[in-house]
C-alpha positions as CSV (number, residue, x, y, z in Angstrom):
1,X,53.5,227.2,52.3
2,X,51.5,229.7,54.4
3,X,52.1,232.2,51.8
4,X,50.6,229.7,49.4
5,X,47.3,229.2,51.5
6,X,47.1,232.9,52.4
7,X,46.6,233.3,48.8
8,X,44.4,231.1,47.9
9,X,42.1,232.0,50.7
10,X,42.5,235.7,50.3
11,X,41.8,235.2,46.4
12,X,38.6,233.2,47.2
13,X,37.3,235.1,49.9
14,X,37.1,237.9,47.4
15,X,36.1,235.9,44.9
16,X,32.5,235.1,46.7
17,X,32.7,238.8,47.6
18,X,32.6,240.2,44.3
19,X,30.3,237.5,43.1
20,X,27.7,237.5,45.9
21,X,28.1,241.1,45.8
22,X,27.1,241.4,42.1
23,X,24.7,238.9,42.3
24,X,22.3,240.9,45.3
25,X,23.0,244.2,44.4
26,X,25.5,245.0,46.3
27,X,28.6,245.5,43.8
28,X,30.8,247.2,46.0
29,X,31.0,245.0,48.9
30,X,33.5,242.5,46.6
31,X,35.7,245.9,45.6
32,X,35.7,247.0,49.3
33,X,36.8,243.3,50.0
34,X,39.0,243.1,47.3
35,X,40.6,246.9,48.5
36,X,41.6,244.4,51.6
37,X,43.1,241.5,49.7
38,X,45.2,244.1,47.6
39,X,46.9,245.4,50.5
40,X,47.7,242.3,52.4
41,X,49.3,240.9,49.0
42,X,51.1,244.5,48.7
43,X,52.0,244.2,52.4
44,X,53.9,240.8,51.5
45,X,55.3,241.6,48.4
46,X,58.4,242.3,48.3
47,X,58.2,244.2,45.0
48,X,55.1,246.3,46.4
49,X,55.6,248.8,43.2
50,X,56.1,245.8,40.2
51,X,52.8,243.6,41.6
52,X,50.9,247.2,41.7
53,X,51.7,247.6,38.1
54,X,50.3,243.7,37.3
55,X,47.4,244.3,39.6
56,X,46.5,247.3,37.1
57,X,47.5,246.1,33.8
58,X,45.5,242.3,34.6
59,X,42.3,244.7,36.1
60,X,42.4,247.1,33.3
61,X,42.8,244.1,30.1
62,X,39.8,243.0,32.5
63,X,37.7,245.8,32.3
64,X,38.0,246.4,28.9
65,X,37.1,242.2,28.0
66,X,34.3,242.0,30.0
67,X,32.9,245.2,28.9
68,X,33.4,243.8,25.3
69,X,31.4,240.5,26.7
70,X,28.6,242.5,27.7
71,X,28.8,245.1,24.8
72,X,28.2,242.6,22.4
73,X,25.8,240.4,24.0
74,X,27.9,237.2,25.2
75,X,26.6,238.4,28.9
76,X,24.6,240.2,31.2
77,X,25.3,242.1,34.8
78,X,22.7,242.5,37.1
79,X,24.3,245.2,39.1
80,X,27.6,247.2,39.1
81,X,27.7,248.8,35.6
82,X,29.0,252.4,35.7
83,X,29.6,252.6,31.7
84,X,27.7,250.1,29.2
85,X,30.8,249.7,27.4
86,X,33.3,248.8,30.9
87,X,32.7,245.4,33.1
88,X,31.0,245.8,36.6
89,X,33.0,247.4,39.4
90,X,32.9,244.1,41.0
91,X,34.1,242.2,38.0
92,X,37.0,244.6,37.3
93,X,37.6,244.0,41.4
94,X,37.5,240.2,40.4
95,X,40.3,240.7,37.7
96,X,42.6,242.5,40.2
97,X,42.0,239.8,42.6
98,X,43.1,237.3,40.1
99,X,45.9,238.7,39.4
100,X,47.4,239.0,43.3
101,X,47.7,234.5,42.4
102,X,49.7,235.3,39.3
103,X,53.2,235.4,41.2
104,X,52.0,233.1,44.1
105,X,49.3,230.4,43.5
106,X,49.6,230.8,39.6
107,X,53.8,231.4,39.3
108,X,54.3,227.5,38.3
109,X,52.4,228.6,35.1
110,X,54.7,231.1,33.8
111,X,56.9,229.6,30.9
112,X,54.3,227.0,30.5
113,X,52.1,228.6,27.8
114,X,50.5,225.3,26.5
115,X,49.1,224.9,30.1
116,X,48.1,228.2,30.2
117,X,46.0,228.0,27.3
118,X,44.2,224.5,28.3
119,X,43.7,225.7,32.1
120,X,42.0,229.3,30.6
121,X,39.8,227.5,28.5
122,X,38.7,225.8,30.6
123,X,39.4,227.4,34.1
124,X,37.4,230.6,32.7
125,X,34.3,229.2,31.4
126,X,33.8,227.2,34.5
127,X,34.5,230.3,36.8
128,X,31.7,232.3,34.9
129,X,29.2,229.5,35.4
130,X,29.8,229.2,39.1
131,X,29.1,233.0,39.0
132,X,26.4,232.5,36.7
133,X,24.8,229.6,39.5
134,X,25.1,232.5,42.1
135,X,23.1,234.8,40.1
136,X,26.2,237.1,38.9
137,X,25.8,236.4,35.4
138,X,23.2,235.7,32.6
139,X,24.4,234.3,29.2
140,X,21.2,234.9,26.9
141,X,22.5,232.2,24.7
142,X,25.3,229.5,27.5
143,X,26.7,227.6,24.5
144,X,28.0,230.6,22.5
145,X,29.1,232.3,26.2
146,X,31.1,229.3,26.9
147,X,32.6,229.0,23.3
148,X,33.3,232.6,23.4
149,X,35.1,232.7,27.2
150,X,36.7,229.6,26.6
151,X,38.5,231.3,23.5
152,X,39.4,234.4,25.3
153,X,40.4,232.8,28.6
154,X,42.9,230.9,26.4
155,X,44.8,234.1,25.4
156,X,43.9,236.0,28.3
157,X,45.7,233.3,30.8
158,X,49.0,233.1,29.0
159,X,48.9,236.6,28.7
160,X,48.2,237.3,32.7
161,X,51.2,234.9,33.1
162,X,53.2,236.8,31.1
163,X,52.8,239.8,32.8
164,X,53.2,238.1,35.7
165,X,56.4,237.1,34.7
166,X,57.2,240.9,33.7
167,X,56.4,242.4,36.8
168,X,56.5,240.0,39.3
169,X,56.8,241.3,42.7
170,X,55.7,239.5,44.5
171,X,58.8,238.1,45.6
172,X,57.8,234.4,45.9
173,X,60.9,232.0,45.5
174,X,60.5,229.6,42.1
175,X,61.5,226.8,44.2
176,X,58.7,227.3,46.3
177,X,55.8,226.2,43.6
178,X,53.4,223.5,44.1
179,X,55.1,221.1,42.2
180,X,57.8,221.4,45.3
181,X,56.2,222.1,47.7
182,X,54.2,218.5,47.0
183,X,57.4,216.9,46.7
184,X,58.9,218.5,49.5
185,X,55.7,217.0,51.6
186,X,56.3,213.6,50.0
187,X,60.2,213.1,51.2
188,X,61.1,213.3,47.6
């Protein structure tokens, strides 16, 4: 259960990192926080090498959607772009921080694609516009944004699962999901 919560904190701590970051101009300060996350969730992995190589496949598929999203128009950075064709450093930072809940947080969603799909489209969506509140992101046109991140959050979620599935090491027992640990809380 601690592991659980660690997590979850960990994940949104550097979630408001990256996104406040962006949002005043100071993109590094979420890649510097998420640099931290990364190596407590290495530290208790205990396939340190495996949840690397998910860290950097989720952060690179990232980078390269994102940078699509801005390249043709579906959204706007204020700060953090290094190449007009690549997401923000902080956004890429975001994607790896993401994916250190795939094996923890996330693992009840592997095998269960139809979930996956439903919870990226609308999970996604709703995570950019809490970034685009901030001040993160602009969407010159919200409607088209949303239709367009709700359609690629619901291959893009499935898809992190599966990878997380493929490398998962993060060493987090299957018995040990939500679902369980709820029921375990319950006396069931």
């Amino acid at each position: 259960m601690l592991r659980l919560v660690v997590n979850l904190v960990a994940f949104q701590i550097a979630w408001f990192a990256c996104v406040l970051g962006g949002a005043h101009g100071w993109p590094w300060l979420g890649v510097g926080v998420t640099a931290l996350v990364v190596a407590l969730h290495l530290w208790m992995s205990d396939g340190p090498r495996r949840e690397a190589m998910l860290l950097v496949l989720v952060g690179a598929i990232g980078a390269v959607w994102d940078g699509f999203l801005v390249r043709f128009g579906f959204l706007e950075y204020s700060s953090g772009m290094l190449l007009p064709w690549l997401a923000p450093v902080w956004i890429i930072a975001m994607w790896v921080a993401f994916a250190t809940t795939l094996n923890v947080v996330l693992s009840w969603l592997k095998g269960r694609w139809t979930l996956a799909v439903v919870l990226g489209a609308i999970g996604g969506p709703l995570a950019f516009y809490g970034g685009h509140r901030l001040g993160a992101v602009a969407f010159p046109d919200t409607f088209v944004a949303m239709a367009v991140l709700a359609g690629g959050w619901s291959f893009l979620m499935p898809l992190s699962a599966w990878l997380a599935q493929r490398f998962d090491g993060a060493g987090f027992p299957k018995a040990a999901t939500l679902t369980t640990l709820t029921e375990d809380s319950a006396g069931v």
